[in-house]
C-alpha positions in Angstrom: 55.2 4.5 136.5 54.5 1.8 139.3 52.7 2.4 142.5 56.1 3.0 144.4 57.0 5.9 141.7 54.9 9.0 140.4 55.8 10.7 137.6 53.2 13.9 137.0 53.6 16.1 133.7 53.2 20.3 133.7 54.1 21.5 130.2 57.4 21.2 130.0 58.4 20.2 133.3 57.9 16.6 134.7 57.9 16.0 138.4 59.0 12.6 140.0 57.6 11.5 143.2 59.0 8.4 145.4 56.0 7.4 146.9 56.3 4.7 149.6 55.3 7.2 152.7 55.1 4.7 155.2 58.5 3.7 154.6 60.0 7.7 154.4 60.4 6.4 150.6 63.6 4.7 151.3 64.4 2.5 148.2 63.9 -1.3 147.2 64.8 -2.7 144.0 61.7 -2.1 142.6 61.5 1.4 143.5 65.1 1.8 142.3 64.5 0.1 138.3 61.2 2.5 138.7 63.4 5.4 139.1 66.5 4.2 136.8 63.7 3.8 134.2 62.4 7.2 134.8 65.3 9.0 134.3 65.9 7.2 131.2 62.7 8.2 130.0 63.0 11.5 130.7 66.6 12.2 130.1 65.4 11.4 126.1 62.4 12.8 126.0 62.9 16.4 124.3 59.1 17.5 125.4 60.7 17.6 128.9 62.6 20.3 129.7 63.2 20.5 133.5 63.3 17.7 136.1 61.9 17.9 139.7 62.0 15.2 142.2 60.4 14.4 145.7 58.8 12.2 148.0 55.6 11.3 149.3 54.8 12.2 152.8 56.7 13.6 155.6 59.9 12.1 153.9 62.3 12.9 150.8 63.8 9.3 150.9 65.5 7.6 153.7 67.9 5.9 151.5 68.3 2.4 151.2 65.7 0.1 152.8 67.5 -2.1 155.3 64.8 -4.8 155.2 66.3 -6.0 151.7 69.8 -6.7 153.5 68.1 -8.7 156.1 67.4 -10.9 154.2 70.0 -11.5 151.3 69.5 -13.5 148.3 73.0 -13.6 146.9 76.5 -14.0 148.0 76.8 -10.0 148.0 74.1 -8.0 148.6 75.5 -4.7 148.3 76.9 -5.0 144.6 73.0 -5.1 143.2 72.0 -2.0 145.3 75.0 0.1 144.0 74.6 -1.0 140.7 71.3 0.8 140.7 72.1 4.1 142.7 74.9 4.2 140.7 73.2 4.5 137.0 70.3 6.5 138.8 72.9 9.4 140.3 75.1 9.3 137.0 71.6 9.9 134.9 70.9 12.5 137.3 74.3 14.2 136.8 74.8 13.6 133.4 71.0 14.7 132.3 70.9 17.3 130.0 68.4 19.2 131.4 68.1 20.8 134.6 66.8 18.9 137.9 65.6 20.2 140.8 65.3 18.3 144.5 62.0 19.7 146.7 63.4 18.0 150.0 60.4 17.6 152.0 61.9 15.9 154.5 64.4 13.2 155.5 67.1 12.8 153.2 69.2 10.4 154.4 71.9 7.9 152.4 71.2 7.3 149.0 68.3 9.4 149.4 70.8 12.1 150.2 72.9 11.2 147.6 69.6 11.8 145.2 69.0 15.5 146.4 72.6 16.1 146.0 72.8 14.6 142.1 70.4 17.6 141.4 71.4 21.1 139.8 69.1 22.5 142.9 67.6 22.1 146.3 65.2 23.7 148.0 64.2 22.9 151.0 61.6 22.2 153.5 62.4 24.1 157.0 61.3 20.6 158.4 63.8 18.9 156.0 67.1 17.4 157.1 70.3 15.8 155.7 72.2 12.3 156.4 75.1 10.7 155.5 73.9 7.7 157.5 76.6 5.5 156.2 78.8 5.0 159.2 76.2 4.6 161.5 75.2 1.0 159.9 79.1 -0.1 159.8 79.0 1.2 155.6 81.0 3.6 153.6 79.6 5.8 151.1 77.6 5.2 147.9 75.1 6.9 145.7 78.2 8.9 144.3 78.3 11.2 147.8 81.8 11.4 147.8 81.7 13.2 144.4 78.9 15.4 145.1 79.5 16.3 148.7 82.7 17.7 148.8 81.6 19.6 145.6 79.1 21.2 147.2 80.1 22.1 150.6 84.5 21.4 150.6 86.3 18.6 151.5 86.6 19.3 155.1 82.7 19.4 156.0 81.8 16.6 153.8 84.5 14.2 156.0 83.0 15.7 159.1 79.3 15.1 158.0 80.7 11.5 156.4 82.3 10.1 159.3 80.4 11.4 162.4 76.9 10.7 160.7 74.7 13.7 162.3 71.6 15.4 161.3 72.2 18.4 159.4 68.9 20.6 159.8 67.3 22.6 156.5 68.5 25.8 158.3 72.5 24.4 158.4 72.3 23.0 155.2 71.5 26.7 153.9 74.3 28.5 155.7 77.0 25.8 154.6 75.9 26.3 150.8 74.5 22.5 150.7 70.3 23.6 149.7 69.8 27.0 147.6 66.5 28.1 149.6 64.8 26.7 152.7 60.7 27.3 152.1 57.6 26.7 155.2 56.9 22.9 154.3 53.7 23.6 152.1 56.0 25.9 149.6 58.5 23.5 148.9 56.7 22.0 145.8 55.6 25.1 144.3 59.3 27.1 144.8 60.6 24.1 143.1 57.8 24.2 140.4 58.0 27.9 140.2 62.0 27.3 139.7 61.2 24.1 137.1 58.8 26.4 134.9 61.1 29.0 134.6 64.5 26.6 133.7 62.1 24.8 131.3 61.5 28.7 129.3 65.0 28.9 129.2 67.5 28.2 126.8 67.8 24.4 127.7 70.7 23.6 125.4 73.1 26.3 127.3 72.1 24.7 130.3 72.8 21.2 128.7 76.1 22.6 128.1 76.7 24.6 131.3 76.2 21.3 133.1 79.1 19.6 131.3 81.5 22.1 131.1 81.4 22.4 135.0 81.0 18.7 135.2 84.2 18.1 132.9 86.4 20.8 134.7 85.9 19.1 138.3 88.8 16.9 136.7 90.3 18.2 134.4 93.4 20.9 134.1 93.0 24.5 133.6 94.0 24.3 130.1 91.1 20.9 129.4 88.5 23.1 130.9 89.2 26.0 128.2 89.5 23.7 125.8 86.2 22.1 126.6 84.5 25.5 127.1 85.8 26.9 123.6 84.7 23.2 122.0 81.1 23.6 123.7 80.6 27.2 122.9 81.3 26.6 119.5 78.6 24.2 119.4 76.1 25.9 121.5 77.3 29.0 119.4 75.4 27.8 116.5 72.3 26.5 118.1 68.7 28.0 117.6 68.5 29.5 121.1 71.7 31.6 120.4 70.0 32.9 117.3 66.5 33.2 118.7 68.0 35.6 122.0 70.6 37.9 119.5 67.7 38.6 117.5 65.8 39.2 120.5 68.2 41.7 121.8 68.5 43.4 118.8 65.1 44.3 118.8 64.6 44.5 122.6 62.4 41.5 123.0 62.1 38.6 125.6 63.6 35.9 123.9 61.4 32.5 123.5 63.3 30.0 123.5 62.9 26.4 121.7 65.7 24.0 123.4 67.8 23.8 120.7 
């Protein structure tokens, strides 16, 4: 945790907040290693069973901060930056564990990119989306052209790549990019409310959920049931599978323990 980076623990659920307000919480290099670090941390850390992330302020994260590129101290600039958002969004995608973006505001570039590495969204109605790329003469990073066109299609994705507009909370919600839009002082606690009840679930089904649909985004028909049967054979003989047949059986809430 440094002063650009919050991290604030509820039980099981952690919550990670950018916090550089006056600057919408758009990243430097500092605040990036803060945040590669923090999903390292919490990507091993068993005691944590559900992730949520947002920002300080008015804004999510307006991306990049431009300031560091005015002033370049090496021969390419860009290659350090992307190194960074890139481990950051694979941690965020490969974490096994569910995450969950409260978009507060401004999500714009790589701070896009962030809320769309998450499982979830939700959504301030005073929040907006980004892909600011174009606008500054750059191409896409932060792992948007993954993400994007797996959330919304190809063909919205290129139109909200190349002509760079806002997209508000409210259109973000009808094209399937956030799950809920909230009033702005409900954003924290729907995403809390969501995190609390991920984290009493059965985290190791989720663990495996996540990369089964992760693999089968390219992979053939026959690799995804291949990976599905190898995962459910595993997940098959976990704890949680136990703990829930027995709960059924004798017409309990299961409680689950993760593994």
């Amino acid at each position: 945790m440094t002063e650009t980076l919050l991290i604030d623990r509820d039980g099981a659920v952690a919550t990670v907040t950018l916090h550089r307000p006056d600057a919408l919480n758009a990243f430097t290099r500092e605040l990036r290693i803060a945040m590669l670090d923090a999903v390292v941390d919490l990507s091993r850390d068993d005691s944590v069973r559900a992730v949520v992330i947002t920002g300080a302020g008015r804004g999510f994260c307006a991306g990049q901060d431009l300031r560091e590129l005015s002033e370049p101290t090496e021969a390419d600039p860009f290659h350090p930056i992307v190194a960074d958002l890139n481990k950051i969004m694979l941690g965020l995608i490969e974490m096994r564990k569910p995450v969950i973006a409260a978009v507060n505001g401004v999500a714009a570039g790589a701070g896009a990119g962030l809320a769309f590495a998450a499982d979830f969204r939700i959504a301030s109605r005073s929040a907006s989306f980004l892909l600011a790329f174009a606008n500054v003469g750059l191409t896409l990073d932060s792992g948007t052209s993954w993400t994007l066109p797996r959330l919304i299609g190809t063909a919205r994705a290129t139109a909200l790549a190349l002509l760079a507009e806002k997209v508000t909370a409210e259109d973000a919600l009808n094209m399937g990019l956030v799950n809920a839009v909230v009033e702005p002082e409900h954003v924290l606690p729907a995403a809390h409310e969501l995190a609390h009840r991920l984290a009493a679930g059965p985290t190791a089904a989720y663990a495996a959920i996540k990369e089964s649909l992760n693999f089968a985004a390219n992979a053939s028909f026959a690799e995804a049931l291949a990976k599905e049967d190898e995962l459910q054979s595993l997940v098959g003989q976990s704890a949680d599978h136990k703990i829930a047949v027995a709960a059924f059986l004798a017409k309990e809430k299961p409680e689950f323990t993760g593994r």
